[in-house]
N, C-alpha and C positions, 0 to 999 in steps of 0.2 A: 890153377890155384896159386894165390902168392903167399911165397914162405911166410911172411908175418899171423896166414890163417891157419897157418898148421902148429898145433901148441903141440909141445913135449909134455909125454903125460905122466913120467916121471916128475917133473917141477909141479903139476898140478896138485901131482896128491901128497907132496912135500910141505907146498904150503899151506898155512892155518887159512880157512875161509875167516875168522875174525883174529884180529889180536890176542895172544894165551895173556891173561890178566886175569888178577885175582875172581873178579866181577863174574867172568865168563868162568871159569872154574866153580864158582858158588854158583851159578845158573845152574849146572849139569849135576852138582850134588845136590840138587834140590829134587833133580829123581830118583834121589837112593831115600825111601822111606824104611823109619820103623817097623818092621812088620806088628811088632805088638800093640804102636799107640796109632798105628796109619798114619803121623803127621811127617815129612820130610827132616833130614835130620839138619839142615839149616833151621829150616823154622825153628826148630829143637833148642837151637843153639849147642849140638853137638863138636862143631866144628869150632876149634879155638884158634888155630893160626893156618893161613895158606901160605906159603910162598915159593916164587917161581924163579930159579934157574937158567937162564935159556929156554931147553926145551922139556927139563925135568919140573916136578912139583911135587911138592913137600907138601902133608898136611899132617896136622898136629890135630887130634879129632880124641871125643870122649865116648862112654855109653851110658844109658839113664843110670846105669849100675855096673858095680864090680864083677856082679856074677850074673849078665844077661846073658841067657842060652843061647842067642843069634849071634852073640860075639864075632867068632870069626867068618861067617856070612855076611856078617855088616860089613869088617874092614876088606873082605874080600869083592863087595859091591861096588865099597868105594873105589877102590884100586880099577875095579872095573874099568866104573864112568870115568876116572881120571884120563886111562888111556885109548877112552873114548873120542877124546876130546881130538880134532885135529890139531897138529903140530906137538904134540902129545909125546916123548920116545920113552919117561922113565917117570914114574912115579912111587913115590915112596910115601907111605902113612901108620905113623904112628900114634900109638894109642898112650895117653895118659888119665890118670883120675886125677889131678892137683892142676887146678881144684875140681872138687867133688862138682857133679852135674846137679845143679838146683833148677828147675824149671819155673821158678818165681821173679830170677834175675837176668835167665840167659835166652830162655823160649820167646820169642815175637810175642806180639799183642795177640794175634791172630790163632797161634799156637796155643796160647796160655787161654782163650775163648776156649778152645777147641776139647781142651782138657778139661774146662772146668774151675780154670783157677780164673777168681774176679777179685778185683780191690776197689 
């Protein structure tokens, strides 16, 4: 066997199979759903700001409401998938209401079908 076929498998699981970017980060929180409305909390437009560090990522994330029961189920999902993600070491997310969650401005087109809301 020549040295070049044998990979160290420490560097393998070191590095990100894709580039950590915003893009790829909204991908993966697109599987942290609402439990209450079933729609993903992208589509929601719960997520207000991501950004990435190296290998930390910051998200700035809302809930339908102040006083949703799942609260800390939600940020604790998200935290999950973040450090889900490969190349992933540290995530942080924090929760704001300003601005208030309006589902008429911030939810997708698809989201806002999916509720109910039409214009």
């Amino acid at each position: 066997m020549n040295p070049e076929e044998i990979s160290d498998p420490q560097s393998a699981t070191q590095a990100p199979a894709e580039p950590l970017t915003e893009e790829r980060v909204r991908a993966e929180l697109r599987n942290v759903v609402d439990p209450e409305i079933g729609i993903d909390m992208v589509s929601l437009g719960l997520i207000y700001d991501v950004k990435i560090d190296g290998s930390t990522v910051f998200v700035t994330m809302t809930l339908t409401s102040p006083g949703c029961p799942v609260a800390g189920m939600f940020i604790n999902a998200v935290h999950a998938a973040l450090m889900s993600i490969p190349g992933v070491t540290d995530a942080k997310v924090d929760l704001t209401f300003t601005p208030p969650w309006d589902p008429r401005t911030m939810a997708s087109e698809d989201a806002k079908m999916m509720m109910g809301i039409y214009y």
